[in-house]
N, C-alpha and C positions, 0 to 999 in steps of 0.2 A: 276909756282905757285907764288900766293904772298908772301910767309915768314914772315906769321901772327904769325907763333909760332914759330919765330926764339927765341933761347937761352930757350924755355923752356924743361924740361921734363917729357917725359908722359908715367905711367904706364899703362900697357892693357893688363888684364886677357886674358886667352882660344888664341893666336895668333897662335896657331897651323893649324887654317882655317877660314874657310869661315869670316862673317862682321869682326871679329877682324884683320883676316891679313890686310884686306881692308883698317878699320881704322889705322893701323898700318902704311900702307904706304903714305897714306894721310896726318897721322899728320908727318912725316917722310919728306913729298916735300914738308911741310908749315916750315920746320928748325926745328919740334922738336927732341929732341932725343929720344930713343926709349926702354924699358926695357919690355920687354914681358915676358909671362911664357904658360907651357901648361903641359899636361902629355904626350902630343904621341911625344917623344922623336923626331922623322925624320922632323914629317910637323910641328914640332916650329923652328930647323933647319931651313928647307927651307924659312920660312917667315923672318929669319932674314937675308937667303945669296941672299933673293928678296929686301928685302930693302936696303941692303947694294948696289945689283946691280944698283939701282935704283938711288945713290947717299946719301944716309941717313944713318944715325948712328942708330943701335939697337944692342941689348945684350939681352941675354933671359937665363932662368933659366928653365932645364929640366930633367926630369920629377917630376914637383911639383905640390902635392897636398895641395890646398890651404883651404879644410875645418882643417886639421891641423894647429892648430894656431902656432905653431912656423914658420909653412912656410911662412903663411903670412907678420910676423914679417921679417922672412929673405928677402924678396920678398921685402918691402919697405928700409929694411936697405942696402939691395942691389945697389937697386937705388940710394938712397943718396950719397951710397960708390962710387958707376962708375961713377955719373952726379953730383953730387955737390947738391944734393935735387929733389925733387918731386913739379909740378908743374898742372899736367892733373893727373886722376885716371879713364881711361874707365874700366868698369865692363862688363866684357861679361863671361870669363868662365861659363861653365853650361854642368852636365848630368842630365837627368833623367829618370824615369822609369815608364813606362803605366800602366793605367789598371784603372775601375771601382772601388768606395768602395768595392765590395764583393770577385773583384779576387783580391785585392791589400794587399799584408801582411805589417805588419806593418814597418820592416824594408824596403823595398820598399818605404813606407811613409817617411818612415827618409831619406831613401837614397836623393830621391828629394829634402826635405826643406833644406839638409846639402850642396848640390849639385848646389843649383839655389839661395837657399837666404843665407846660414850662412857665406856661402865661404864670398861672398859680403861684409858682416858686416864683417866678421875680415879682409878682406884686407884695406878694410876703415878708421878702427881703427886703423889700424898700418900705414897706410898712414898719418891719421891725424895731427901727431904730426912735419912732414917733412913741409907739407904745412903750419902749423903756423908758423915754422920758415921765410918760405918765405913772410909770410906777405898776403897771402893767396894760390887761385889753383879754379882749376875747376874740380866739380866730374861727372864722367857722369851713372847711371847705365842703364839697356838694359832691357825694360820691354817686354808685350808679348800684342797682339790683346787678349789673351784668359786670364790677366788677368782683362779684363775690361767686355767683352761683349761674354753675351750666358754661356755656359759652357765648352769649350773649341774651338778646330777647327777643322772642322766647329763650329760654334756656338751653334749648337743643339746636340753635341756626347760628350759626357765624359769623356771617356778614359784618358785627360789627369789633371784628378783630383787634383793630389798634385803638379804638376807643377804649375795648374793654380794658385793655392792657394799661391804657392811660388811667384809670376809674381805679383799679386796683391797685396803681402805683400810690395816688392820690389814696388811700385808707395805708397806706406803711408810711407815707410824707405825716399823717396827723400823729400815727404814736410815734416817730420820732422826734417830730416837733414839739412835741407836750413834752420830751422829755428834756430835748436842747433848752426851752423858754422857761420851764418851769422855774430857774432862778432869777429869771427876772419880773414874775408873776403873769406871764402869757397861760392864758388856758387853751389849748387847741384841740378840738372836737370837729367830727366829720356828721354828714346826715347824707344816709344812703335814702332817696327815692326811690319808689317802685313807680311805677307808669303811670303820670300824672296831667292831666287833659289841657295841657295847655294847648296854642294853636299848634306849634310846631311840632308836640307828641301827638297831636292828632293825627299828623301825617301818616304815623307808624300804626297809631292803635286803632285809627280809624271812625266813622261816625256807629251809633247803634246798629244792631243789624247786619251790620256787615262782619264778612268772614275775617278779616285783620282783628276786629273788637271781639269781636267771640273769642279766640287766639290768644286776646292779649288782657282778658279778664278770665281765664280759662284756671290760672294758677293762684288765682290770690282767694285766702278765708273770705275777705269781705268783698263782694261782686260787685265791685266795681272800680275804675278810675280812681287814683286820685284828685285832690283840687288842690290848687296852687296855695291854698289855704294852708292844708294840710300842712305843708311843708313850712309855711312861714312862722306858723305856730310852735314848731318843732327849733326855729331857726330862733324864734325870740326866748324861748326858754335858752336855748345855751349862750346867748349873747347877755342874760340878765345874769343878776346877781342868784337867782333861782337856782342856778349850774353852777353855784363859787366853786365847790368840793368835785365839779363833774371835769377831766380832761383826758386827753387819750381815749375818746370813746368814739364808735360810731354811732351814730343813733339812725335805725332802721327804720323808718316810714314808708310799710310798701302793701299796708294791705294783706299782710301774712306771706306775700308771694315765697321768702325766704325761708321761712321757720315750715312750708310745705316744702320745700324741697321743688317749688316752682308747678307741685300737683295738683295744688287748689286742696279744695277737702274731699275724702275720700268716697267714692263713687258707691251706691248700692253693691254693682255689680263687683268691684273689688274687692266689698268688704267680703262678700260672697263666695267668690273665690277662696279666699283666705280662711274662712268660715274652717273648714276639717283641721287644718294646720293649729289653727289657734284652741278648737277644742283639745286637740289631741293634747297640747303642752299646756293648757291653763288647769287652775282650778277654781272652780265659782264660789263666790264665798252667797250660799241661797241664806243668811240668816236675815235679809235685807230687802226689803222691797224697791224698786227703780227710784221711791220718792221719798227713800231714806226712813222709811216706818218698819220696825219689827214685822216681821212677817206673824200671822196669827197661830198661836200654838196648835197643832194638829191633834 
């Protein structure tokens, strides 16, 4: 790897699995060091005796729950205390809990917005004051496909209500953040997933074959899944020097599911459809062949 982030350090919610370990070990063979946390005690273990195999420094704190603000607090003062400061803050921790407005009780409602957005905002807060010292840092938090387009995922099912609502909060938390931090050199940037195979998106998206995975690669240009790759890749570029100039942005990694409007690419039979509409108002410009060569004089 290159050792873009050699000597800094970077905290990263949820590393107990799936994108977080990913990121975890990514920013871990670019030199950074590594302070994680999670609740499931075993698989935040294991991501730290993976990246330590791997060659890279992490330490992690378990079983921490971070809508507790004291833990949050400890979780940055931690880092400070092992690595000498804080330097990257990825955001990923996150539970929540399903359901339509009419089957969803209201602590259910809380549990999601404390679970996907507050956790966020207080590890932020308490990270903050580490990164001014440094003179700045890079924040990254982890939005969703569902809270941009449609009503959830797929685009047209609701079930997942207060998440979404959470997801969409979290993409207005990063452009005001870029814009609060920006005096004291914070860069803050979001990265929206689209439907990426880790274990626990598999539950939703399903194995091959089956009718949930037909469903939930239905909408995106490129046919398939993400991989937890995908997104770490996405996650080390704005955490590097690579993004000095990049804040206030989201940055989309989903497979196109977005930029289709969640229709995937457009159907024979659609185009077809559409076929009298679009002669009737276009005009063809024939001086051109499909493979870009003058057409032959006649």
């Amino acid at each position: 790897m290159s050792g873009q982030l050699d000597g800094k350090v970077a905290v990263i919610t949820g590393t107990g699995r799936g994108i977080a370990r990913n990121v975890a070990l990514r920013y871990a063979s670019e030199g950074a060091k590594i302070i994680g946390c999670d609740l499931n005690e075993e698989t935040a273990a294991e991501t730290v005796e993976l990246v330590r195999k791997a060659g890279g420094e992490m330490e992690a704190l378990y079983p921490l729950d971070l809508t507790v603000e004291e833990n949050a607090h400890r979780l940055a003062e931690f880092a400070a205390e092992t690595y000498g400061g804080i330097d990257i803050l990825y955001n990923s921790a996150a539970q929540f809990r399903i359901g339509t407005i009419e089957d969803m009780t209201l602590e259910d409602w809380k549990f999601s917005q404390d679970n996907v957005l507050t956790l966020h905002f207080l590890v932020t807060k308490h990270v903050i004051p580490h990164m001014r010292k440094r003179g700045g840092g890079s924040i990254v938090f982890v939005g969703s496909t569902t809270g941009i387009l449609g009503a959830g995922y797929p685009g047209n099912l609701s079930f997942l209500l207060s998440y979404c609502c959470a997801k969409a909060a979290i993409l207005r938390m990063t452009v005001i953040l870029a814009n609060e931090l920006a005096e004291i050199g914070v860069r803050v940037n979001s990265i929206t997933p689209g439907a990426v195979g880790t274990e626990a998106g598999l539950v939703f998206y399903g194995e091959p074959g089956t009718e949930s995975r037909r469903v939930s690669e239905l909408g995106t240009l490129v046919p398939r899944l993400g991989e937890p790759d995908d997104i770490a890749n996405a996650a080390f570029f704005l955490a590097s020097d690579q993004a000095s100039w990049v804040t206030g942005q989201n940055l989309i990694v989903d497979g196109g599911l977005v930029a289709s409007g969640g229709m995937g690419p457009a159907t024979p039979e659609n185009k077809a459809a559409m076929a009298p509409v679009v002669k009737q108002f276009s005009v063809v410009d024939d001086k051109w062949t499909t493979t870009g060569e003058p057409k032959p004089a006649s």
